[in-house]
Phi, psi and omega in degrees: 000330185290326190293354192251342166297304204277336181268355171266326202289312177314317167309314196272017186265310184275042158243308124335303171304304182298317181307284173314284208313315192294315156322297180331286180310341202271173185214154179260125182232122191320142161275109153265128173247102184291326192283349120321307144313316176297326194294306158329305198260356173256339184281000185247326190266125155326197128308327174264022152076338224238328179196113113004143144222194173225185180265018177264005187081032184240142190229132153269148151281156187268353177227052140204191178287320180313132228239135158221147169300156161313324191289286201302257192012308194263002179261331204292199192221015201225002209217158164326309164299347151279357171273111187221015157261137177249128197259118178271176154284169156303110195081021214236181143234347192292139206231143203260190186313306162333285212302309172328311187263318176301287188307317193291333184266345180263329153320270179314318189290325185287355187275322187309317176239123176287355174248025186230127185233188193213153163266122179235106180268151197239135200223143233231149141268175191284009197247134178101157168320155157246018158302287194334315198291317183297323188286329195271307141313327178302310184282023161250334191277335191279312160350295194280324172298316203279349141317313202278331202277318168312310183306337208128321186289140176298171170274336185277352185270339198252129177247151177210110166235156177258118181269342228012285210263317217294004182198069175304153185244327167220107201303137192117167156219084183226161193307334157319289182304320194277323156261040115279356192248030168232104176180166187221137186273147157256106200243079170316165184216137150208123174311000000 
């Protein structure tokens, strides 16, 4: 009997000895949950990376605390949302990748506020009629709306007017002046 005593005790002393040392090895170290942070900063960043909303129209930026209006938002000069031209090809309506990313970051922020809509005019170079031309902005403003509506934006947020030739963005006539004038501007409101 003694010998079955000693061999539990011996066990159990050396379970206790592994039981400290494995405490012993382990160090407390702050726990980073990256997949947590990551998770925080795609539920705050937009598309454009840049800012979150809600449906009352106040927006944080995502890398402070700060609370901005829709209006601040759209004033700042450093963000996706100051970029508010979009560009075509010749004869085209087809929206290239850039035009694509622009709108889809622009898209989202009007599905976020509801108090904010917008007009998107659609513009011609001087070449072609200007019945073509007027028709011809149409299907670019119209392109560009089925982005923003694909994004979230209401249809009650969105205007489409067509200028084609009649309000040129750059005066001449070289392949420049002409793919700056094929394009459609966004021109916001917010109520």
């Amino acid at each position: 009997m003694k010998r079955y005593f000693s061999i539990s005790s011996l066990s159990l002393t050396g379970m206790v000895v592994i039981l400290v040392s494995s405490c012993a090895t382990v160090q407390e170290m702050p726990i980073q949950d990256d997949a947590a942070d990551r998770q925080l900063q795609e539920e705050v960043t937009t598309a454009d990376g840049t800012i979150a909303g809600d449906s009352d129209g106040v927006y944080a930026t995502a890398m402070s605390d700060e609370t901005l209006t829709a209006q601040q938002l759209l004033e700042q000069t450093d963000t996706v949302l100051a970029n508010r031209t979009v560009f075509f090809e010749f004869n085209s309506a087809k929206l290239t990748d850039k035009s694509l990313a622009i709108l889809e970051a622009h898209g989202n922020f009007v599905a976020g506020n509801g108090n904010v809509s917008l007009r998107l005019e659609g513009h011609a170079d001087e070449r072609g009629s200007r019945e073509y031309n007027i028709a011809l902005g149409d299907r670019r403003a119209q392109s560009s709306r089925q982005v923003l509506l694909f994004q979230g934006a209401s249809i009650d947020q969105i205007d489409t007017v067509s200028y084609g030739e009649e309000q040129p963005a750059m005066l001449g006539h070289t392949e420049e002046a002409w793919a700056g004038n094929r394009r459609v501007e966004i021109i916001y409101r917010v109520n």
